[in-house]
Structure formats: C-alpha cells, structure tokens
MARNU-725921 format. One line per 8 residues: number of its first residue (from 1); their letters; for each residue x, y, z of N, C-alpha, C. Coordinates in Angstrom, 1 decimal. Layout:
BEGIN
NUM = a = X,Y,Z,X,Y,Z,X,Y,Z; ...
//
This chain:
BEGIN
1 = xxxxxxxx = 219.7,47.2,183.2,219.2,46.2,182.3,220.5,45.4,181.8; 220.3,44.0,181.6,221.5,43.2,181.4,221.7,43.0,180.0; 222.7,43.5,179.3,223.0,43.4,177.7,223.1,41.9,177.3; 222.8,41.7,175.9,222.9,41.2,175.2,224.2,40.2,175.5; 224.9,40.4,175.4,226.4,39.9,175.6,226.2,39.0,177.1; 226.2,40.2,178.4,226.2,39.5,179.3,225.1,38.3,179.5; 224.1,38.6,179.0,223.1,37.6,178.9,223.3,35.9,178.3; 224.4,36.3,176.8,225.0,35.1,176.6,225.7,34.6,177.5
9 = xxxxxxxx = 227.0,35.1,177.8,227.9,35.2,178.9,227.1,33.9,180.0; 226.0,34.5,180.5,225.3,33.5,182.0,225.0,32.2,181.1; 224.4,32.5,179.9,224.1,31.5,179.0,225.3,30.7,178.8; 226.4,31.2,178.0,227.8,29.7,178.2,228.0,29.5,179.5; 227.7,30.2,180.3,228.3,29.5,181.4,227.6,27.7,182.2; 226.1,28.4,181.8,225.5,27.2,181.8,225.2,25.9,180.9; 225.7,26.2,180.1,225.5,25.0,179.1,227.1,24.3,178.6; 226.8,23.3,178.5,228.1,22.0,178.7,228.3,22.0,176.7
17 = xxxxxxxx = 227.6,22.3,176.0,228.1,21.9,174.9,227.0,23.4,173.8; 227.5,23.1,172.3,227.1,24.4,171.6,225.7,24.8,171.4; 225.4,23.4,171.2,224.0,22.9,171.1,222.7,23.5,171.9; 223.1,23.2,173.1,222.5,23.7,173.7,222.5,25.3,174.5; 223.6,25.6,174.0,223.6,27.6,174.2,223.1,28.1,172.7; 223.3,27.1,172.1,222.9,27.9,170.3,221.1,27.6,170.8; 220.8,26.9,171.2,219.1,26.7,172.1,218.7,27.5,172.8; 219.3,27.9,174.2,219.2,28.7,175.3,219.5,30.2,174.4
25 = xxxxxxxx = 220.6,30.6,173.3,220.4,32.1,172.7,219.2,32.3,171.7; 218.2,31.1,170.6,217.3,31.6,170.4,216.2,31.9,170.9; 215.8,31.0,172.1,214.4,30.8,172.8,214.5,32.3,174.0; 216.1,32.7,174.4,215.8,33.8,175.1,216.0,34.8,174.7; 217.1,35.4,173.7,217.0,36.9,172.9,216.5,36.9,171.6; 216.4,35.6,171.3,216.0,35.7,169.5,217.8,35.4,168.7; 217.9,34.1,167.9,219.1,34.3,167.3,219.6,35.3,166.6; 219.1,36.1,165.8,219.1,37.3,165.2,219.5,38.5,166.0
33 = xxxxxxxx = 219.0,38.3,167.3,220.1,39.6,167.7,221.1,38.8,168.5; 220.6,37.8,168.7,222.5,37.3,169.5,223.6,37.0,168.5; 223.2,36.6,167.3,224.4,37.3,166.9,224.6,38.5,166.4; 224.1,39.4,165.9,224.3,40.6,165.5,225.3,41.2,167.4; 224.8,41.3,168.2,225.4,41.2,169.3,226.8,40.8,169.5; 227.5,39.7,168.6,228.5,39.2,168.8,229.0,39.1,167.7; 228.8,39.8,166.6,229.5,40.2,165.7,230.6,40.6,165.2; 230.2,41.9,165.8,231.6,42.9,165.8,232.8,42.5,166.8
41 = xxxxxxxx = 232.9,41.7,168.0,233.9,40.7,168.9,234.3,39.6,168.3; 233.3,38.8,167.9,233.6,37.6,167.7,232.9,36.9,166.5; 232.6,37.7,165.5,231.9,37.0,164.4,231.2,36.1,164.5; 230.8,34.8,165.2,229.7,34.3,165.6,229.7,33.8,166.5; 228.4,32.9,166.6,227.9,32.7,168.4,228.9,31.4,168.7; 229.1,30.4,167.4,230.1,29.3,167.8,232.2,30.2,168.1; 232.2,31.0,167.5,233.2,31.8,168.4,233.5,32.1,169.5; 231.8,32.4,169.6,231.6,33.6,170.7,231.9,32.6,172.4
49 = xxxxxxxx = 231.2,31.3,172.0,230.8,30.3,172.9,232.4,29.4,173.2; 232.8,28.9,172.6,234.6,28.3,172.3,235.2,29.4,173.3; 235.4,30.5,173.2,236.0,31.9,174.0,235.5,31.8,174.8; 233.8,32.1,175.7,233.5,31.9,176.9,233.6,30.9,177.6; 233.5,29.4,177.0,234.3,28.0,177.4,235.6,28.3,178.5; 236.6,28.8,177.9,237.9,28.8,178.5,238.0,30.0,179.5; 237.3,31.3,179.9,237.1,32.4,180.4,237.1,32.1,182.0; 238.0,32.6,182.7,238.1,32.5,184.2,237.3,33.1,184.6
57 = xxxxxxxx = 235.9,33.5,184.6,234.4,33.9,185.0,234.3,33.7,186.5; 235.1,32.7,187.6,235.0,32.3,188.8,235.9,33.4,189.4; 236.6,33.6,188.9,237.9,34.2,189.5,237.6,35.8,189.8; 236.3,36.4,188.9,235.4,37.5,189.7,236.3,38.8,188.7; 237.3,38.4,187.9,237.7,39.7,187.0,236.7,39.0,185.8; 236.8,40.5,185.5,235.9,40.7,183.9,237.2,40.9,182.6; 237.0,39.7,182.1,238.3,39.7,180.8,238.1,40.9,179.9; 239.4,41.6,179.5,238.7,43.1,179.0,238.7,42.6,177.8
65 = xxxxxxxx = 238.0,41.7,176.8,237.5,41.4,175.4,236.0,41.8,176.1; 235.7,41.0,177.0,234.1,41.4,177.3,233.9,42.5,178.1; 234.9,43.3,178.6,234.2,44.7,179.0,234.1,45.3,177.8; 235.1,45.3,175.9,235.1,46.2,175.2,233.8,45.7,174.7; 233.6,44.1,174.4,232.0,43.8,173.7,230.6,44.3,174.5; 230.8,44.6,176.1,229.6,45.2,176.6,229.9,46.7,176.3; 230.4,47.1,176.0,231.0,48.3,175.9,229.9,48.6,174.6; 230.4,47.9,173.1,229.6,47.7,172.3,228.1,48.1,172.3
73 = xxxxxxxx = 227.6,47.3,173.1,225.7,46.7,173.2,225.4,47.9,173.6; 225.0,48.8,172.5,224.9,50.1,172.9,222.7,50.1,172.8; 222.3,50.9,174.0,220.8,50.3,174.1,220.1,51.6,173.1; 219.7,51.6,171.5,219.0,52.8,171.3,217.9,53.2,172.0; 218.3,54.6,171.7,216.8,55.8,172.1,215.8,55.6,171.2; 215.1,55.8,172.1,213.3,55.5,171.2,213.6,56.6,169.9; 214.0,57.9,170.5,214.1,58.7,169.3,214.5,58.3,167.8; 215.7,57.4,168.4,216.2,57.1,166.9,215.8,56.1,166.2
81 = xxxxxxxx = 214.8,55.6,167.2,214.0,53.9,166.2,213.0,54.8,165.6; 212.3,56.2,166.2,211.5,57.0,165.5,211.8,57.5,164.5; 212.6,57.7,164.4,213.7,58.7,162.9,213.8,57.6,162.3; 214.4,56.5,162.6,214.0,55.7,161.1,213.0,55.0,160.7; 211.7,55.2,161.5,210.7,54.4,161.1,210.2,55.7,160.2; 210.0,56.8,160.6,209.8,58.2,159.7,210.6,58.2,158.4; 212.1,57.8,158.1,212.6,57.8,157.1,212.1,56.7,156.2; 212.0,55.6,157.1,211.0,54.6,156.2,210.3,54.7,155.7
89 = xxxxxxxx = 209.3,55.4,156.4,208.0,55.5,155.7,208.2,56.7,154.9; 208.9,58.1,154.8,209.1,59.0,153.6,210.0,58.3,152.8; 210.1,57.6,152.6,211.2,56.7,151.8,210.3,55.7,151.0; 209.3,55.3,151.7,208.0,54.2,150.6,207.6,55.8,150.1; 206.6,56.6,150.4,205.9,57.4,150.1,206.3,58.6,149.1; 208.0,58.5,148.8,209.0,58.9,147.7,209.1,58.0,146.9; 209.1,56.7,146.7,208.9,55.7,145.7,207.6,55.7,145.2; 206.4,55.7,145.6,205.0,55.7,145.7,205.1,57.2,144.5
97 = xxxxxxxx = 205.8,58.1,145.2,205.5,59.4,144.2,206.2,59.5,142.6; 207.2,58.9,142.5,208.5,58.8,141.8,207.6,57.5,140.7; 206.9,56.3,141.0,205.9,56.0,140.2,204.8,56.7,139.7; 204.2,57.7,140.4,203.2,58.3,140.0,203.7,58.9,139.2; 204.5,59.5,139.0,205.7,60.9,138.2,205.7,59.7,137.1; 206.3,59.0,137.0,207.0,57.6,135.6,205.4,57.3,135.3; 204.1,57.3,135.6,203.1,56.8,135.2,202.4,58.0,134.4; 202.4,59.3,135.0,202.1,60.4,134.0,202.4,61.0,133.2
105 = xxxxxxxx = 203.9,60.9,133.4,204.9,61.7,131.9,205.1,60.5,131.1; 205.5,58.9,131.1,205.1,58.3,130.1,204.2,57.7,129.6; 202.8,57.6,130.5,201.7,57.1,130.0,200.6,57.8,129.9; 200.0,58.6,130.7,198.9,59.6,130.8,199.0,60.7,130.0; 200.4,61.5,129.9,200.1,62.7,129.4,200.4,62.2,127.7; 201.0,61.3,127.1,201.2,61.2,125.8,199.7,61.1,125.6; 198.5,60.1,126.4,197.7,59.7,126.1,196.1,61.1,125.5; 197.0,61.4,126.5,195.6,62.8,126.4,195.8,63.5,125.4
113 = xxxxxxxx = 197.7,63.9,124.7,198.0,64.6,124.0,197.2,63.6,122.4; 197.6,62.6,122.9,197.3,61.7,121.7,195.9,61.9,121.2; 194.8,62.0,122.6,193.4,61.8,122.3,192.9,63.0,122.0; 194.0,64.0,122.3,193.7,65.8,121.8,193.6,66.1,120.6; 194.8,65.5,119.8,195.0,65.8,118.6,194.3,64.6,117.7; 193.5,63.8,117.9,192.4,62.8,117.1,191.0,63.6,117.6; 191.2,64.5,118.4,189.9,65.1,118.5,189.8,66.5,117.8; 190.6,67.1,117.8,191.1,68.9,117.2,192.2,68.4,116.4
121 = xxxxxxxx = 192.7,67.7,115.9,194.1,67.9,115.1,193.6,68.4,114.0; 192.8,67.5,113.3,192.6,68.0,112.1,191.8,69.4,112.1; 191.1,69.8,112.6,190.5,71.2,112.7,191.8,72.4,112.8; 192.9,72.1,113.7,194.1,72.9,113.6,194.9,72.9,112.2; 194.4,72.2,112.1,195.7,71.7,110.4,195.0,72.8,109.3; 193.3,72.5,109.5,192.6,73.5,108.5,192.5,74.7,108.7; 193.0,74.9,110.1,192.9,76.5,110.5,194.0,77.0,110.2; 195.1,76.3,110.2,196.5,76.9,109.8,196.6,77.3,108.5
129 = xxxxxxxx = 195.9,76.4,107.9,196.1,76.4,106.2,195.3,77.6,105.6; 193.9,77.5,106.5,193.2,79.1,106.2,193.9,80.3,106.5; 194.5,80.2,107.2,195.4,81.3,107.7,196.6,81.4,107.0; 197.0,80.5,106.4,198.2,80.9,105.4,197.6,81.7,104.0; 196.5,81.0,103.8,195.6,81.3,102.5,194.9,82.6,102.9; 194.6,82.8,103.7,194.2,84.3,104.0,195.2,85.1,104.1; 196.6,85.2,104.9,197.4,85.7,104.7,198.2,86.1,103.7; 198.3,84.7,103.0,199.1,85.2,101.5,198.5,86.1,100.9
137 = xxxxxxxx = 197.1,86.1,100.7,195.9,86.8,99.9,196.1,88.6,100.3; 196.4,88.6,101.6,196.5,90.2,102.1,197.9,90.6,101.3; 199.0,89.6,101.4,200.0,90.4,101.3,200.1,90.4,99.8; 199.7,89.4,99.4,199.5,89.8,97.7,199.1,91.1,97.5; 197.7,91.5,97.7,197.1,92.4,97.6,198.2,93.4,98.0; 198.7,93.9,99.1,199.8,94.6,100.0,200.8,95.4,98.7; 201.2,93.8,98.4,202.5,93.7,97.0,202.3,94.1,95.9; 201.2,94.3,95.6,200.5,94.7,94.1,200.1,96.0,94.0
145 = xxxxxxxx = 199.7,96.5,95.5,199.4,98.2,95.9,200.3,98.7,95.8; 201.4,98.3,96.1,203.1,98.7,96.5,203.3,98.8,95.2; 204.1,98.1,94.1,204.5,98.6,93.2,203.4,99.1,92.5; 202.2,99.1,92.0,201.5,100.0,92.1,201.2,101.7,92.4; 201.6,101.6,93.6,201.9,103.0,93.8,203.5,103.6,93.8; 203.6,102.5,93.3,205.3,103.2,92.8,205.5,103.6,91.3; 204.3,103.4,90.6,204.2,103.2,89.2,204.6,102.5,88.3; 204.8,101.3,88.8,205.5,100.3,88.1,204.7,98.7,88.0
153 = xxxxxxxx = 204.7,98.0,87.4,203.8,97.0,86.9,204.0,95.8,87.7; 203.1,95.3,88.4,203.6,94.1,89.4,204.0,93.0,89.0; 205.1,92.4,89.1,205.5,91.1,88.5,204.9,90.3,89.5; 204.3,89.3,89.3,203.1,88.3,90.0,204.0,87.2,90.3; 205.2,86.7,89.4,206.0,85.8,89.9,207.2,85.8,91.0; 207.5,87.2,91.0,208.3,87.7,91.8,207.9,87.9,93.0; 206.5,88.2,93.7,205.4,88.3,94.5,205.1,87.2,95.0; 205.3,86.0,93.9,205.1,84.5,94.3,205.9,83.8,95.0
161 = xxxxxxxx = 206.9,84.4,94.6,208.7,84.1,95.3,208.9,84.6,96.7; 208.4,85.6,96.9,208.6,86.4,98.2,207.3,85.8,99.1; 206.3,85.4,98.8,205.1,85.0,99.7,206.0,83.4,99.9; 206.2,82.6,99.4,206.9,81.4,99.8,207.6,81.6,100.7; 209.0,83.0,100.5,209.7,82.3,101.8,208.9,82.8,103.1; 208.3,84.0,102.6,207.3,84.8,104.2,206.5,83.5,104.7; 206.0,82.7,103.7,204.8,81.5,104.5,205.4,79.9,104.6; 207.1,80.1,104.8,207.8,78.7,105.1,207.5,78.4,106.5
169 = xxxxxxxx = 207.9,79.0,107.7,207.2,79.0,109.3,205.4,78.1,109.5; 204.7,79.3,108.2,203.3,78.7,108.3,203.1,76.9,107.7; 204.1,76.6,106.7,204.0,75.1,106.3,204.8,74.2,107.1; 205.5,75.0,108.1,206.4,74.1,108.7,205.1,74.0,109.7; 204.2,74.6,110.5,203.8,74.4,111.6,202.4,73.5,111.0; 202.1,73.3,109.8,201.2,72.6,109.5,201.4,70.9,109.2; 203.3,71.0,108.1,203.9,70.0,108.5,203.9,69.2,110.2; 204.0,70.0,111.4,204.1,69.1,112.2,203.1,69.1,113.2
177 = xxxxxxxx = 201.9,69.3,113.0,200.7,69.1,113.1,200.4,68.1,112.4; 200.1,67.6,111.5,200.2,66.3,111.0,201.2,65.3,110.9; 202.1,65.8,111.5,203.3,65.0,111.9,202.4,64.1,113.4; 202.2,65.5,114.1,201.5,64.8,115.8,200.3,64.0,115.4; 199.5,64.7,114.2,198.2,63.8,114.3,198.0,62.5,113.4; 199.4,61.9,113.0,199.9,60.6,112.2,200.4,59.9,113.8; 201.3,60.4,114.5,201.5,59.9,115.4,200.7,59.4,116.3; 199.5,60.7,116.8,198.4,59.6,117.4,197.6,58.9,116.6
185 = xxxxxxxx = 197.7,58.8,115.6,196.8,57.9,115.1,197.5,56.6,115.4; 198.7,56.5,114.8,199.4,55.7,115.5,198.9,54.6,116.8; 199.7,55.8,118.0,199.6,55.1,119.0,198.3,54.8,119.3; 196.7,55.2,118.7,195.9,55.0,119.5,195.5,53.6,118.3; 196.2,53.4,117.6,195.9,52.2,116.9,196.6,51.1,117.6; 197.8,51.1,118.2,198.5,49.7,119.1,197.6,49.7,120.2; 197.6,48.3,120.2,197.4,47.2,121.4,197.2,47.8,122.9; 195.9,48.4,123.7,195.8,48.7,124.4,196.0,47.7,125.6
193 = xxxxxxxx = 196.5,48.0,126.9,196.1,46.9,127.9,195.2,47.3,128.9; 194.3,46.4,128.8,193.4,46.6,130.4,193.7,46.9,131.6; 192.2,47.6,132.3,192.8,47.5,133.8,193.3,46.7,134.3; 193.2,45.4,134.3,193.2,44.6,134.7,195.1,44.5,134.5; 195.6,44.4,133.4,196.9,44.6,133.0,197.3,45.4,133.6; 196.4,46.7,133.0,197.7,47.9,133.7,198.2,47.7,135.2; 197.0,47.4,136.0,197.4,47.1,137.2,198.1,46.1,137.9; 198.4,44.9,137.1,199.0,44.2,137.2,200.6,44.5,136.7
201 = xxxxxx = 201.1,45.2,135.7,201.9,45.6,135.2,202.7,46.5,136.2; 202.1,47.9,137.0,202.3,48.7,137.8,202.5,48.1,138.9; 202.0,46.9,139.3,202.3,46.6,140.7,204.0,45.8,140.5; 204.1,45.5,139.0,204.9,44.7,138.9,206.2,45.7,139.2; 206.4,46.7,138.2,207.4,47.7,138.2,207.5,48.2,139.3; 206.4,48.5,140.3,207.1,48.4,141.5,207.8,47.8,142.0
//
C-alpha cells in the first residue's frame, strides 16, 4: 500500500504550481491527513511541495529526507484504533458516572434528607425531649434512694446540678435536630427549578 507521503510525492510531481497539489492532496487523501502526514518533516504541505519541486525524482535515488518521512507513515493496527475507541467510550461513560455522583451527593440526597426531617423531624425532637424527661425522672428518683439509703436527707438542688450535666449530650442532640429541621425548612422554602430546568441546567454542566 502506497503511504501518504509517497502519494504526495506522485502528487508534486504532477502539478506545476501549489494550487493545484494543495487540490489534488484534498480531493485524494483528505487535507487533514496530508498534512498531519507532513508534519513531523516538513511542517506543511506548502513546505512539503517547495522541497519536492527541486528533488531529483528522475535520477531513480530516493532523497534520504523522504526515505526518513516514509519511514514515519507508520499504517495502525486495527487493534489499536480498537483500544481507543474503547477508551473513548469508558471515558464518556466515566464522565456520564462522575455527573451522576455530583447530581446525588449535591442535589438528591440533601433533598430526601431535607424531606425526612419536615416529615419526622419534629416527632424526633419530641421523642428526645421525652426521653430526657423520662430519664431525668429515673435518676432523680435513683438520687433520692441513694442518699436516702445512706441516711441522709437529699439535697434536691444538688441533684439538680448533677442531672444537668448527665443530660448536656441529650440537649445537645435535640439542639441539632432542630438545627437540621430549621435547615430544611429552609431549603424547602427557596426557589425550586423545574424539570424542564433541571434538565436543561444538567445538560448544561455537562
């Protein structure tokens, strides 16, 4: 099979001016690969053509600039146009995933979290608080038994003091429960966009 190169090569030989081999190299290899072809020799096809102009071509030696450029025109294996049409395509289908990933950790899962806690938040907030109020109540009781059975008269203030710091954990976790369910309230009050948006938005960021 006759390379790229040599193919120009018969091409200057027949053509009297640029014009017409810059004609004869689109209509027969495609400009795009005659120069890419002549790149790495001669940086372009008006180079390339000026050079084969002056070339003793009759004289039956092959000038060694164009044995090293056919040397070049190296013909790929199907294999390896297969390998990169595979890398191409795991290459869209890694971007395709890598949106899906950015579409559910910043938009889907806040959303659900958000719609979780406007639907249970507040039932969690009153279960915690029962539970602190029940708890306090045991250990009161607990604390009153205790010195009690130690024969000594329970100081109720002192009891008061020590249930506070035992139930700081239980007001912290009630604090940020209503921390989360201020938050969705929040978000589910801003400006929603449609399908029509979202989809247009997501095609965009791609």
């Amino acid at each position: 099979m006759e390379s790229q190169i040599g193919t120009l090569l018969n091409y200057a030989e027949k053509c009297s001016d640029f014009s017409s081999f810059y004609q004869r190299a689109a209509d027969g290899i495609g400009i795009v690969n005659a120069e890419g072809a002549v790149s790495a020799e001669f940086g372009n096809l008006k180079t390339f053509f000026d050079w084969a102009c002056v070339q003793p071509f009759g004289c039956g030696k092959s000038p060694g600039r164009v044995d090293r450029a056919l040397s070049t025109a190296v013909i790929v294996h199907p294999e390896i146009t297969r390998l990169g049409d595979e890398c191409n395509r795991l290459k869209t289908e890694l971007e395709n995933a890598l949106c899906e990933l950015q579409e559910l950790t910043a938009t889907i899962v806040p959303d659900l979290k958000a719609r979780y806690m406007l639907s249970v938040g507040s039932a969690e907030i009153e279960l915690v608080q029962l539970r602190i109020a029940t708890t306090k109540l045991k250990r009161t009781i607990e604390l009153i038994q205790a010195a009690l059975n130690r024969g000594e008269k329970p100081d109720i203030s002192m009891i008061e003091e020590k249930l506070d710091a035992e139930m700081v954990e239980w007001r912290m976790e009630v604090l940020r429960k209503k921390l989360a369910l201020s938050e969705a309230q929040s978000s589910m009050k801003m400006r929603r966009m449609s399908r029509e948006e979202a989809a247009a938005f997501k095609s965009l960021y791609r």
